[in-house]
C-alpha positions as CSV (number, residue, x, y, z in Angstrom):
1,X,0.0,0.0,0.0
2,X,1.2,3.9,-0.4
3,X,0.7,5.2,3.0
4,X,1.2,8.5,4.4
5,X,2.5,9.5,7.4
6,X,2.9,13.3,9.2
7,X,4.1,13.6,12.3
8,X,6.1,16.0,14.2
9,X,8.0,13.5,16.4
10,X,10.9,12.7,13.8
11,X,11.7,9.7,16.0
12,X,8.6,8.1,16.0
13,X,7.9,9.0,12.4
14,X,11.7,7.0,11.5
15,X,10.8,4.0,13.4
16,X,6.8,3.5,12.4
17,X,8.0,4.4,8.6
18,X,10.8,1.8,8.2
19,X,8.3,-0.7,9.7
20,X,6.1,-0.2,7.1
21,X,8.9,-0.3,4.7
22,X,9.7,-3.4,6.0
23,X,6.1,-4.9,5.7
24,X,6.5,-3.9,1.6
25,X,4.6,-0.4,2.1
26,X,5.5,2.4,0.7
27,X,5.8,5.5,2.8
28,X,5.4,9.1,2.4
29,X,6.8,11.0,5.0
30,X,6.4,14.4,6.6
31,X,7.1,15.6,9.8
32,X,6.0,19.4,8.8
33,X,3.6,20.7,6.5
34,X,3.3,23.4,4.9
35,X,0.2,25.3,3.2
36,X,0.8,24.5,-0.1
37,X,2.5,20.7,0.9
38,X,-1.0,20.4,2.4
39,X,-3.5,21.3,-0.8
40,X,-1.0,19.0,-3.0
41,X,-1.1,16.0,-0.3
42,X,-4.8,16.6,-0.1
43,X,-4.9,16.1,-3.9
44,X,-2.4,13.0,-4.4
45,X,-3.2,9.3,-3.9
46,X,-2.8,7.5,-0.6
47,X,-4.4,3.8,0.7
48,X,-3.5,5.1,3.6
49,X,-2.7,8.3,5.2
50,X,-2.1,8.3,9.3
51,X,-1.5,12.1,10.5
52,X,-0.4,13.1,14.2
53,X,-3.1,14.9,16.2
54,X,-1.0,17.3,18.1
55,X,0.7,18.4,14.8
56,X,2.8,21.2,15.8
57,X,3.4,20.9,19.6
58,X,3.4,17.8,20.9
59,X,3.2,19.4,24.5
60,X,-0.1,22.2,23.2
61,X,-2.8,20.3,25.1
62,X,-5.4,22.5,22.5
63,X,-2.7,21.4,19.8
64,X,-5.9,19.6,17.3
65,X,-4.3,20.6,14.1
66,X,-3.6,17.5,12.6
67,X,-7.2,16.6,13.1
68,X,-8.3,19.3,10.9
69,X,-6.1,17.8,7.8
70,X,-7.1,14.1,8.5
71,X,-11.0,15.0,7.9
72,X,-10.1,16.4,5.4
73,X,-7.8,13.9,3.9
74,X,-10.7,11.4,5.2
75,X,-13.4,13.7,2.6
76,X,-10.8,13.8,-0.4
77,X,-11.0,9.9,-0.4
78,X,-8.3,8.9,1.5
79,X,-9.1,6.3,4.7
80,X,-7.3,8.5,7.4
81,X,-6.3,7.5,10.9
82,X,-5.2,9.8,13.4
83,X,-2.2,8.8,15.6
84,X,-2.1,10.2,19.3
85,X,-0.1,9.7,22.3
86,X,-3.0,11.6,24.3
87,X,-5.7,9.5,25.3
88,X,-9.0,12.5,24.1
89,X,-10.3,14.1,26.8
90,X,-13.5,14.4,24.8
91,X,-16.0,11.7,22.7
92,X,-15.7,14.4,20.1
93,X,-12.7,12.0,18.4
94,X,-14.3,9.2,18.9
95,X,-18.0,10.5,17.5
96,X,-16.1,11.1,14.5
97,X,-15.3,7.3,13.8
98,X,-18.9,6.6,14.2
99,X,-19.6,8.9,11.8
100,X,-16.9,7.9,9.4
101,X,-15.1,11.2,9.6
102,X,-12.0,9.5,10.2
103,X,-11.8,5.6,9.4
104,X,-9.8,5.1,12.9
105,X,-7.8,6.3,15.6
106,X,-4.4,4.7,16.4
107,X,-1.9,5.1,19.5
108,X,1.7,5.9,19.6
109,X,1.7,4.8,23.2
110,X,3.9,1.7,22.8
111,X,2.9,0.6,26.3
112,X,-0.8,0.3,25.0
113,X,0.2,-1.4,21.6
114,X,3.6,-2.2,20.1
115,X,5.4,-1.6,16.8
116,X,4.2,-5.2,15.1
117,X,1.0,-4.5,16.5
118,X,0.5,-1.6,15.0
119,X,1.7,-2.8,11.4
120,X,-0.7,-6.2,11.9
121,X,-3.6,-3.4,12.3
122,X,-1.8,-1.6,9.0
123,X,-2.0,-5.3,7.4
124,X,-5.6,-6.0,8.5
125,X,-6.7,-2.6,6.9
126,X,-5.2,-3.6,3.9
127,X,-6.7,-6.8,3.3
128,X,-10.6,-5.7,4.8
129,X,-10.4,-2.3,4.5
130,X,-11.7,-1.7,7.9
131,X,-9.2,-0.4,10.7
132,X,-9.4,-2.3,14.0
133,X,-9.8,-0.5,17.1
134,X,-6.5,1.5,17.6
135,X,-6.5,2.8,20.9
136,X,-7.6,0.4,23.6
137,X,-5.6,-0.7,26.1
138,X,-6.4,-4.1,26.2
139,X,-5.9,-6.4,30.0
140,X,-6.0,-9.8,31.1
141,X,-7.9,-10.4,34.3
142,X,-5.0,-12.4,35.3
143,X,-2.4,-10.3,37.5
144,X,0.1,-12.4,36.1
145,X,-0.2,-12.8,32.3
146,X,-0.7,-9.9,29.8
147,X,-3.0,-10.6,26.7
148,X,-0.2,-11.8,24.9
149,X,0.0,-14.9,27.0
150,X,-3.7,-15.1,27.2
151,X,-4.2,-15.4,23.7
152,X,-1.8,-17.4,23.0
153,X,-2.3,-20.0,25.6
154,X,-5.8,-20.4,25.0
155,X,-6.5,-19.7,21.2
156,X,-3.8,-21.7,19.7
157,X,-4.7,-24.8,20.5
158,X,-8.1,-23.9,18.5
159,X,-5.7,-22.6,15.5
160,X,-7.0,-25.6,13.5
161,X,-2.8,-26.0,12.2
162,X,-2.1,-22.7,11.9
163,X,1.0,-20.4,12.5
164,X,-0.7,-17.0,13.7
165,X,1.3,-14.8,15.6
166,X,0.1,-13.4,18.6
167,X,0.1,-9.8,16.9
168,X,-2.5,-11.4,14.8
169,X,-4.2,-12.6,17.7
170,X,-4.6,-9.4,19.5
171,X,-5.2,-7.4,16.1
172,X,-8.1,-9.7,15.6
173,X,-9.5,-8.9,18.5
174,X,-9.2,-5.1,18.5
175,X,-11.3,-5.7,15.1
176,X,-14.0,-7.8,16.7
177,X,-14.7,-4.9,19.7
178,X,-16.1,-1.5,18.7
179,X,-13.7,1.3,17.0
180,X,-14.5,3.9,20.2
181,X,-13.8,1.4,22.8
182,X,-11.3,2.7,25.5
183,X,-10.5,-0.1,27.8
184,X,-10.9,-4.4,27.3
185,X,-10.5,-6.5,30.1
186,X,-10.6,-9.9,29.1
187,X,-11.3,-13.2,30.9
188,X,-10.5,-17.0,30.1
189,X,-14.0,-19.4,30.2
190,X,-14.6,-23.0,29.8
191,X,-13.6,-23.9,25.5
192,X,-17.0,-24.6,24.0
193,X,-17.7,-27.8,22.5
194,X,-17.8,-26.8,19.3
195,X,-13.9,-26.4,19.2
196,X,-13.6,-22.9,20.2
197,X,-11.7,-21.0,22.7
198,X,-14.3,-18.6,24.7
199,X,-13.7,-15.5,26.5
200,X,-15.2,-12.9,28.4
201,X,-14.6,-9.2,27.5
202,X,-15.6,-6.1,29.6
203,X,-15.0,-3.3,26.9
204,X,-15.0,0.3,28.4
205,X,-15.5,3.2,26.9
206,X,-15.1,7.2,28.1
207,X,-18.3,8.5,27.6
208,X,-20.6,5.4,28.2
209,X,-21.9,2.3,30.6
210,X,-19.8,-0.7,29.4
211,X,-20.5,-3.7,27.3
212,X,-19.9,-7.2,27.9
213,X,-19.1,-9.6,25.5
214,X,-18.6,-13.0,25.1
215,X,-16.0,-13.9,22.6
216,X,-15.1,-16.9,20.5
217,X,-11.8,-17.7,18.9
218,X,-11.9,-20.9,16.4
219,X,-11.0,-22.3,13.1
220,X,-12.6,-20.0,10.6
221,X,-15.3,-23.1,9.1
222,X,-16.5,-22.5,13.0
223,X,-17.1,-19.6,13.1
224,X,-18.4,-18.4,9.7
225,X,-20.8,-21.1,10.1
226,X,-22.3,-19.5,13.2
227,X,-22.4,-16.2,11.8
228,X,-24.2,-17.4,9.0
229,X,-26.5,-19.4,11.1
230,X,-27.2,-16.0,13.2
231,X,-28.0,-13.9,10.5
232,X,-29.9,-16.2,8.1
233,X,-32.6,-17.9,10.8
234,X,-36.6,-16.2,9.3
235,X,-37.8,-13.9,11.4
236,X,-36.9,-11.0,13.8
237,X,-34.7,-11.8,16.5
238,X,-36.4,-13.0,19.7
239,X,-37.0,-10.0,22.6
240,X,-34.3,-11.1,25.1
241,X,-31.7,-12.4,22.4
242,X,-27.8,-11.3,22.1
243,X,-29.2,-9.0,19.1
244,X,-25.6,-7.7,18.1
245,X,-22.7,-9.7,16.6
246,X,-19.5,-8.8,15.2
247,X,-17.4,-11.1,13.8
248,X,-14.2,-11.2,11.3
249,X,-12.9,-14.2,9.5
250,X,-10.1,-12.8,7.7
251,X,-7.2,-15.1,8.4
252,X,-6.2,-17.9,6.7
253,X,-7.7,-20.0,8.9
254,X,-8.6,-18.5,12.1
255,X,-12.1,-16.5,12.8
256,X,-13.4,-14.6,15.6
257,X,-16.9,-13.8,16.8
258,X,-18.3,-11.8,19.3
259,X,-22.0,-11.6,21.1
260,X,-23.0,-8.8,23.1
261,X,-25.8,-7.7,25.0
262,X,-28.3,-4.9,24.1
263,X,-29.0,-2.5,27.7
264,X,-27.9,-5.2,29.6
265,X,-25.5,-7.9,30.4
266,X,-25.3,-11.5,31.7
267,X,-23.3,-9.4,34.2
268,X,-26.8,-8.1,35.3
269,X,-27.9,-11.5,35.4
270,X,-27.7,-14.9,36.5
271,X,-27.9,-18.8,35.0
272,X,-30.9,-20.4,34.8
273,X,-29.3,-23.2,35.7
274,X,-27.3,-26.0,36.2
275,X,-27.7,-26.5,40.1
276,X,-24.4,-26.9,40.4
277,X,-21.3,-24.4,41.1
278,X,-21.6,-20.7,42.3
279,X,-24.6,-20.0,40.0
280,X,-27.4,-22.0,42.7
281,X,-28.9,-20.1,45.0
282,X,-29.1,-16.5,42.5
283,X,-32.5,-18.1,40.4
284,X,-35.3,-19.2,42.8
285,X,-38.2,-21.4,41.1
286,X,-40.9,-18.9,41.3
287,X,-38.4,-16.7,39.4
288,X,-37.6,-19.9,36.8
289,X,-41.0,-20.3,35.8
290,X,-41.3,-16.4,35.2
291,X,-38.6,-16.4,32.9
292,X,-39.8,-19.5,31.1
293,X,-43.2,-18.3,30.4
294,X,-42.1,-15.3,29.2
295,X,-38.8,-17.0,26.7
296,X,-42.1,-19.1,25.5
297,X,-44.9,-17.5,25.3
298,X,-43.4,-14.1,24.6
299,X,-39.5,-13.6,23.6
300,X,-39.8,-17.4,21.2
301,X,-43.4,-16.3,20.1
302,X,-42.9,-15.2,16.8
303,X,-40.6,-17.5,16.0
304,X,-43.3,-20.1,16.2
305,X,-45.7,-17.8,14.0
306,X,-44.2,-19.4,10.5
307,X,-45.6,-23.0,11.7
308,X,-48.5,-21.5,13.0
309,X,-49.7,-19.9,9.6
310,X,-48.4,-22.9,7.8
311,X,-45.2,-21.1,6.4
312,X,-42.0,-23.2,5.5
313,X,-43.8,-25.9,4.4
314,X,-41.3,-29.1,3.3
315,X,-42.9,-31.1,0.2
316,X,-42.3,-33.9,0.8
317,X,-42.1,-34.2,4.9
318,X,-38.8,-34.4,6.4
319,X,-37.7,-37.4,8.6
320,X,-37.4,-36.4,12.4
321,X,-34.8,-38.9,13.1
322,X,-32.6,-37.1,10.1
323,X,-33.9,-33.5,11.5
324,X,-32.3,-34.7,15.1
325,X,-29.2,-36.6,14.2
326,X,-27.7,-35.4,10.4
327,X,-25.3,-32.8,10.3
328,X,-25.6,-29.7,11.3
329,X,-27.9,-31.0,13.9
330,X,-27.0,-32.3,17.7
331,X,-25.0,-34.9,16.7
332,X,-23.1,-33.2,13.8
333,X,-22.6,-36.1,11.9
334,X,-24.5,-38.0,9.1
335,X,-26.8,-40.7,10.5
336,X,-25.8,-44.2,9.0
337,X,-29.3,-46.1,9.3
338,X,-27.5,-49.3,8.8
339,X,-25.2,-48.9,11.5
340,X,-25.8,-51.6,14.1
341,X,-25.8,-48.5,17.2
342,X,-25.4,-44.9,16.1
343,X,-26.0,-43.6,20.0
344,X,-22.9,-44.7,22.0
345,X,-24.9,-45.6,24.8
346,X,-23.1,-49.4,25.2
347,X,-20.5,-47.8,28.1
348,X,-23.6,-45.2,30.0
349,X,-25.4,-49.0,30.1
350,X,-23.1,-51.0,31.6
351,X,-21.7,-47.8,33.7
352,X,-25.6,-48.2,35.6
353,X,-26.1,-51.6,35.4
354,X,-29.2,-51.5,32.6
355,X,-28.8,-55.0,30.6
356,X,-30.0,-54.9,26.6
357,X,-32.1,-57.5,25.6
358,X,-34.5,-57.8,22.3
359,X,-34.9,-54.3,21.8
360,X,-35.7,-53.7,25.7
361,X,-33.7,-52.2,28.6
362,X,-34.3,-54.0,31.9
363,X,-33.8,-51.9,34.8
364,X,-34.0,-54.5,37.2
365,X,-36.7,-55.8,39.4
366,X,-38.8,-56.5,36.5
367,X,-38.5,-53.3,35.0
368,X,-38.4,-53.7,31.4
369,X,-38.9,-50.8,28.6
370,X,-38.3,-50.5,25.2
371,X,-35.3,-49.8,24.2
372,X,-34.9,-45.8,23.0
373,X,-32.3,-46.2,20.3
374,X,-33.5,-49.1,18.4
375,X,-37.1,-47.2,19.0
376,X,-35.6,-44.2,17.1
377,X,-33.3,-45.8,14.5
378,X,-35.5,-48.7,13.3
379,X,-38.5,-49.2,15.0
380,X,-41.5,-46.4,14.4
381,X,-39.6,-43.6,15.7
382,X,-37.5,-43.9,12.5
383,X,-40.9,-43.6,10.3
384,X,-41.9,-40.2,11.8
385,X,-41.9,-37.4,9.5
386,X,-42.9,-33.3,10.0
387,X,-44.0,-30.8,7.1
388,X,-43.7,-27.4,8.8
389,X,-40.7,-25.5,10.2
390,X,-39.8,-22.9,12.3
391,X,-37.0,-20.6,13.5
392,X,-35.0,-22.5,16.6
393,X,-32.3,-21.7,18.5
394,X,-31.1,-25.2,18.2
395,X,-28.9,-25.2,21.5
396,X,-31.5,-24.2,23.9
397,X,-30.1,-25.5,27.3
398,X,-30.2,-23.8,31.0
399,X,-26.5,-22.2,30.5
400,X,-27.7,-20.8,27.3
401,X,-30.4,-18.7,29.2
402,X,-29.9,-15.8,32.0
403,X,-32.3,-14.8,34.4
404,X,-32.9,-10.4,34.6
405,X,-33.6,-9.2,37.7
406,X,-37.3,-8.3,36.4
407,X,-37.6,-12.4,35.6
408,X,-36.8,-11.9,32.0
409,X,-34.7,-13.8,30.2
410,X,-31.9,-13.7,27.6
411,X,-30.6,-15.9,25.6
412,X,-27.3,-16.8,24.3
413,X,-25.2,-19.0,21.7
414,X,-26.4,-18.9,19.0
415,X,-24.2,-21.2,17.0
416,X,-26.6,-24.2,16.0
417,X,-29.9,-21.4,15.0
418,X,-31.5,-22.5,12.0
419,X,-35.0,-24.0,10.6
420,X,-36.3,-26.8,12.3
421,X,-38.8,-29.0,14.3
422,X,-41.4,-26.8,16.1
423,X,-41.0,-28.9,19.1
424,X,-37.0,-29.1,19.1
425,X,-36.3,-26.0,21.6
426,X,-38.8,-27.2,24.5
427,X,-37.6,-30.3,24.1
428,X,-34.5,-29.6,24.8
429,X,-34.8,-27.5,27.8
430,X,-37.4,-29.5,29.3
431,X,-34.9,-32.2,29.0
432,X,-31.9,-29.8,30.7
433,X,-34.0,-28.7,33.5
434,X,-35.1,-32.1,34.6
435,X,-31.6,-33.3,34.4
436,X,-29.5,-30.6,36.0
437,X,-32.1,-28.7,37.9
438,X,-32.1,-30.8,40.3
439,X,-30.5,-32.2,43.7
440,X,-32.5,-35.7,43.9
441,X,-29.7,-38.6,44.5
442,X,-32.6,-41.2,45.0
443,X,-33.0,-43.3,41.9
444,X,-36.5,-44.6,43.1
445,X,-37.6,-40.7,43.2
446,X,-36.0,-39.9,40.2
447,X,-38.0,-42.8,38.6
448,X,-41.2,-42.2,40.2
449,X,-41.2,-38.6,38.7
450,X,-39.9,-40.0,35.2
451,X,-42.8,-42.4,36.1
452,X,-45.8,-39.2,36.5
453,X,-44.1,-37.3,33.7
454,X,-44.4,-40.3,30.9
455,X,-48.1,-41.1,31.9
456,X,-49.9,-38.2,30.0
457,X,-52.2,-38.5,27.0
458,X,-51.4,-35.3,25.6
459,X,-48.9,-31.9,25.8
460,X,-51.7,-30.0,27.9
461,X,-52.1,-33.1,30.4
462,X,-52.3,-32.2,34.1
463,X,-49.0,-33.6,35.6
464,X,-49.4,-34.2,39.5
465,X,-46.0,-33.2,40.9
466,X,-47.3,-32.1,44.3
467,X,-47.4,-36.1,44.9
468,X,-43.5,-36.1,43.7
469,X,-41.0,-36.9,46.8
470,X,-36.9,-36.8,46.6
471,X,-36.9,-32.8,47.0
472,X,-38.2,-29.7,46.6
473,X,-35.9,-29.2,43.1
474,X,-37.4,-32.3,41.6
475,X,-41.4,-31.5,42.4
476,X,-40.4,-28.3,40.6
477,X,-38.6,-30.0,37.7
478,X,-41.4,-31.7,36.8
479,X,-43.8,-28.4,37.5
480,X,-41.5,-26.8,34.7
481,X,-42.1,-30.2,32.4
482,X,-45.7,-29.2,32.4
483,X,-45.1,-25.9,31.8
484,X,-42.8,-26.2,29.0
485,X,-45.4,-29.0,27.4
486,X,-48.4,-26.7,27.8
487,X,-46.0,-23.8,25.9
488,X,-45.0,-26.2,23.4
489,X,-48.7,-27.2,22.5
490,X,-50.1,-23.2,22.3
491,X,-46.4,-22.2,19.8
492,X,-48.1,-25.9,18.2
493,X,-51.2,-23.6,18.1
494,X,-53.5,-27.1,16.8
495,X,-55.2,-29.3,19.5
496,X,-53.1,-32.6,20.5
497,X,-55.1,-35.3,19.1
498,X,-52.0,-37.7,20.2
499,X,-49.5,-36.8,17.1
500,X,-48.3,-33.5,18.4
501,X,-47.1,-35.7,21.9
502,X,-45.5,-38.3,19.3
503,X,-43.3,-35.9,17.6
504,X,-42.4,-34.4,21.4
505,X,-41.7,-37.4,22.9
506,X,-38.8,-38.3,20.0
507,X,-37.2,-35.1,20.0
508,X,-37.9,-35.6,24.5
509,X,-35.8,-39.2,23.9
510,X,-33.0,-38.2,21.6
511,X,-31.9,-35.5,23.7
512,X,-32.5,-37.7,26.8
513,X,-29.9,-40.0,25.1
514,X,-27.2,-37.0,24.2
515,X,-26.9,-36.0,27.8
516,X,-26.1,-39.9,28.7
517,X,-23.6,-40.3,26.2
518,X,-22.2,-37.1,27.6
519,X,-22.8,-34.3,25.0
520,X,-24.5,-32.2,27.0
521,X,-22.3,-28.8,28.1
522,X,-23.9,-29.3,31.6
523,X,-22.2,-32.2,32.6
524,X,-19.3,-32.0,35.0
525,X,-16.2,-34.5,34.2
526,X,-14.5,-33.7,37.4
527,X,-18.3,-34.6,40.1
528,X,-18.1,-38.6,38.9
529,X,-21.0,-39.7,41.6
530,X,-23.3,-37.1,40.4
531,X,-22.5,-37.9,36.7
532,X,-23.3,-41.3,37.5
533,X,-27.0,-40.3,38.9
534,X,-27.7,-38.0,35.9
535,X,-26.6,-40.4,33.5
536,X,-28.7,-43.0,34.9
537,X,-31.3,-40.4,34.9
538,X,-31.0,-39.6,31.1
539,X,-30.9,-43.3,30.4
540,X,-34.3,-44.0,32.3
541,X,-35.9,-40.8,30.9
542,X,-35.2,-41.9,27.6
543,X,-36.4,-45.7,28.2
544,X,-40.0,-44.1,29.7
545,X,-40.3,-41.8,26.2
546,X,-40.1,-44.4,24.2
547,X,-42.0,-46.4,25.9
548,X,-44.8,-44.1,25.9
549,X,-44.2,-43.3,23.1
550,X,-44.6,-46.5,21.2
551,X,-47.6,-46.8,23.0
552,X,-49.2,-43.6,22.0
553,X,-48.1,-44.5,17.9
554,X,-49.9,-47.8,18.7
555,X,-53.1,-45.9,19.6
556,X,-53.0,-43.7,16.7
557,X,-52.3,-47.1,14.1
558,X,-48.4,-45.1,13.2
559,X,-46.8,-48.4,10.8
């Protein structure tokens, strides 16, 4: 790129232009500027032009004259940044990147960004034409390690092969967070599952509240994908949703994508679950069954308008087991139907001493019910079919939803969103809360609720769960089963005539059968006894809807 560069601190202005020059720019230097220099500089062509904001007297507080030339550099057609060594004392500078009056801001501070970081932001400009964020001073939560280490101790091992420098790293931040931000404090989470390094970002700024972001790093395949998912799902995004992303995929194989959270923050609020951890004890139940009816019955709502109104029809009817298990869906892999078991479920079986036999599951004492994944894969689960779609979030678990002070909710993760199965969200946290919502380590309680839960006709069925012992959290588990069911029949909008609990109970057994071959986020490697109970939970669940549900296709003569 030709690049030009004014500034009155000749030392600087040596160092930054050979650095260029050594990136294969070429530079146009001035470290004065005259009048007339100024109309013919004004008139020439630049890529780039970066010009000094105190260009006369670097020690003139009022000193603004370079801003005067970069605006108007910035209006003859040049991209323009302005360099300072001055943090502004004024959102005046930083208005002006908003309104594209200058296409960035850039410090000299070398303690806030260093030489190669400054010619990766040079680099990224050229290749997107957008300039990162120039100015932020970016920290680690960690006393001990800058952002340097942090990035490349946790994003690297995500670099799907690559050799990215951490100059890349950090640059690809800056252009994931907003242009006027002032201050970034980042901290390490848990890696998600889908191969990503995750962190959490508090990004100041000088004249506004903060935002809070949660930030992926991954292979780029990842993380376009979820962008694409994000912006391409019919509809308008949900009240309560993380309704702004940013993300940039421009290295070679590394991506970067960032949610954040409109007027509020998952700061401001807390988990709706697992009960496990620090987050118990913030969300009561009265408070959880708030939230839920309003993520159902208002924030999803018009999501579920499409199948309502008999939108998105699918001619012909799409298969439910391919819907659930094909790429792209929870198991992200194609389903082989020939495949003698496609569910690893052979160690969770023997791990809780349930015995296979002819297509049943014995549970002992002369508890015997069919067997959920030859139920699903060949038996008339594998016939089911469904003709209308819907918008779904597709990941729709108690970590993915936070808890407002007011009782509303907000969701996040957005990564699997896409058309699908009316009934696949409720499903899927109905299966979460009952799972991890919940303290009960008696199996005979957990089986007598599974018991109440599986013995409905229909989604608006009464379910009895003042009569459910083992705990308080399990009576209300199975309170919030009814409630989802009842929210899932009104999105349904048609009266349950025995199909509508058919297709709920599948989509109710396959994701009863991911959390006990361990897919689900919730579960904790490192609390074996408790993974034990859950997975024997799971297991049972997904025996008792199958069961039910081959009865209820019996009824209704399904081949």
């Amino acid at each position: 790129m030709r690049i030009l560069i004014i500034d009155n601190d000749t030392g600087f202005l040596s160092s930054w232009g050979d650095l260029l020059e050594a990136c294969d720019h070429e530079v146009v230097r001035y470290s004065s500027i005259s009048k007339a220099k100024r109309a013919r500089v004004i008139k020439s062509t630049f890529d780039l032009a970066m010009v000094d904001l105190r260009m006369v007297d670097d020690r003139e507080s009022r000193d603004e004259s370079g801003l005067e030339l970069a605006e108007q550099l910035q209006v003859a057609g040049t991209p323009t940044v302005l360099l300072t060594g001055h943090p502004p004392d004024s959102a005046r500078l930083f208005q002006m990147v908003r309104m594209s009056s200058l296409a960035g801001i850039m410090t000299k501070d070398a303690s806030v960004m260093s030489g190669m970081e400054r010619a990766a932001c040079v680099d990224q400009f050229r290749r997107t034409g957008r300039f990162p964020n120039g100015f932020a001073r970016l920290r680690s939560s960690s006393p001990t390690l800058d952002v340097g280490q942090v990035l490349r101790d946790e994003i690297r091992p995500y670099a799907d092969g690559c050799d990215i420098k951490v100059e890349e790293l950090t640059v690809l931040l800056r252009s994931i967070i907003s242009p006027c931000a002032s201050q970034v404090y980042l901290k390490v989470q848990p890696p998600g599952r889908s191969g990503t390094a995750v962190l959490k970002a508090t990004v100041s700024y000088d004249d506004g509240p903060p935002e809070h972001l949660a930030i992926k790093y991954g292979p780029r395949k990842i993380t376009t994908s979820e962008s694409v998912r994000y912006d391409r799902f019919v509809g308008p995004l949900p009240d309560g949703a993380a309704a702004q992303l940013r993300w940039r995929a421009e290295t070679a194989n590394l991506g970067a994508i960032a949610y954040s959270w409109v007027t509020d923050s998952v700061n401001d609020a807390h988990p709706f679950g697992p009960r496990s951890g620090k987050t118990w004890g913030h969300v009561t139940w009265p408070r959880r069954r708030e939230a839920l009816q309003r993520l159902m019955e208002i924030a999803l709502d018009r999501w579920h308008e499409p199948f309502r109104h008999g939108e998105n029809k699918l001619t012909p009817g799409a298969s439910l087991l391919t819907h659930y298990t094909d790429l792209g869906g929870i198991w992200y892999r194609p389903v082989d139907h020939d495949a003698d078991l496609i569910l690893p479920v052979d160690k969770a079986l023997t791990r809780c001493g349930v015995r296979q036999h002819e297509g049943r599951w014995d549970f002992g004492e002369g508890l015997d019910l069919a067997d959920p994944v030859e139920w699903c894969l060949r038996g008339r689960g594998s016939t089911l079919t469904y003709d209308r779609q819907c918008p779904c979030h597709g990941d729709l678990h108690v970590a993915n939803v936070f808890v407002l002070p007011d009782n509303s909710p907000r969701l996040i993760d957005f990564g699997r969103t896409g058309m699908g199965h009316v009934f696949r969200d409720f499903a899927a946290i109905e299966a979460s809360i009952r799972l991890t919502c919940t303290d009960a380590s008696d199996r005979s309680a957990l089986m007598a609720a599974e018991d109440r839960i599986s013995s409905g006709h229909s989604l608006g069925d009464f379910i009895n769960y003042r009569e459910v012992t083992g705990g308080c959290d399990l009576k209300e588990a199975v309170r919030a089963t009814m409630q989802i069911r009842r929210a899932a029949l009104d999105a349904h909008g048609e009266p349950d005539g025995g199909r509508a609990l058919l297709e709920y109970l599948f989509a109710v057994t396959i994701h009863m059968l991911r959390y006990a071959t361990g897919v689900a986020d919730e579960i904790d490697s490192d609390n074996g006894d408790r993974n034990d109970l859950m997975t024997f939970h799971a297991l049972y669940a997904a025996a008792k809807s199958a069961d039910a549900a081959e009865a209820r296709a019996k009824s209704l003569g399904v081949p």
